[in-house]
C-alpha positions in Angstrom: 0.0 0.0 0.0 2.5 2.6 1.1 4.9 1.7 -2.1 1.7 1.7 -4.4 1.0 5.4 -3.2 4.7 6.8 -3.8 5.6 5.1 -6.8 8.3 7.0 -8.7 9.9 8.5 -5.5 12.8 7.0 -4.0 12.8 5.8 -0.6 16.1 7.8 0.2 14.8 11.1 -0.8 11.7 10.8 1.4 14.4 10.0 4.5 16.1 13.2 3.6 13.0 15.2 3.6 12.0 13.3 6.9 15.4 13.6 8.1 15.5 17.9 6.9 12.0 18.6 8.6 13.6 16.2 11.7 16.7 18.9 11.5 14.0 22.1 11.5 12.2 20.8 14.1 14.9 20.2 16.3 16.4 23.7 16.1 13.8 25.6 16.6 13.0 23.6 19.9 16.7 25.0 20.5 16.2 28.0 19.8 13.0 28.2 21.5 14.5 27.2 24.7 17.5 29.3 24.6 15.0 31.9 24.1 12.7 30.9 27.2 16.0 31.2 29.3 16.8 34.8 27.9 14.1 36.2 28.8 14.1 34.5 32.6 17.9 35.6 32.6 16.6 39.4 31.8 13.3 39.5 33.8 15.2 37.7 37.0 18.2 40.5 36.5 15.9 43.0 36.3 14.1 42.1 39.1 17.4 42.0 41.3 18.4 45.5 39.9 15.1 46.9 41.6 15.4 45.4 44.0 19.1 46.7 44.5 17.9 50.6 43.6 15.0 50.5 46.1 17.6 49.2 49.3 20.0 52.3 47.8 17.2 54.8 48.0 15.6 53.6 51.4 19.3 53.8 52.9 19.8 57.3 51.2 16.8 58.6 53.1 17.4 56.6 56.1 21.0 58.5 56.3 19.1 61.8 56.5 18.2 61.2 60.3 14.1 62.0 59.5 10.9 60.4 59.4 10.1 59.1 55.9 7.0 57.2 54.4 7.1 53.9 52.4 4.1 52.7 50.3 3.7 49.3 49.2 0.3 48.1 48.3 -2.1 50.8 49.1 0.1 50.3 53.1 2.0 53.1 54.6 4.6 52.9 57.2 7.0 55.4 58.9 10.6 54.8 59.1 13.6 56.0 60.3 16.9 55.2 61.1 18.0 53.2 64.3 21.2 54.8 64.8 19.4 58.1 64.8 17.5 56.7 67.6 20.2 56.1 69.0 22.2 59.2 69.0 19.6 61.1 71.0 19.7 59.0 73.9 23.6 59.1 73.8 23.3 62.8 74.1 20.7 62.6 76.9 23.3 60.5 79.4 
């Protein structure tokens, strides 16, 4: 049945096409993948360089020795430094 339907054609050209489409297949899954872990790469170093500017600008205002607000989800909180704290009550003794 099968050699009925593709008489002419020779059974090593249809292994090179299978074995061609085989090849595409295969590197696009590469470069797919390689793809998939760019983009993690990029979204997880972004991530860490927000992360790393928002610790920079909370210390630059803690430095400042004043009361500062922080807003994260709709939630506000007060801050300020400990050492700050700290300085008044050396100054008190």
């Amino acid at each position: 049945m099968f050699k009925n339907k593709f008489k002419g054609c020779d059974a090593s050209k249809v292994w090179r096409v299978i074995f061609i489409i085989w090849i595409v297949f295969a590197s696009l899954y590469v470069v797919y993948s390689e793809y998939s872990r760019l983009q993690t790469f990029v979204a997880k170093s972004a991530y860490n360089s927000g992360i790393t500017t928002a610790v920079a600008q909370i210390m630059q205002e803690a430095s400042k020795c004043q009361v500062f607000p922080v807003t994260l989800e709709g939630k506000q909180v007060n801050l300020v430094n400990y050492d700050c704290l700290n300085t008044g009550e050396k100054e008190a003794e």
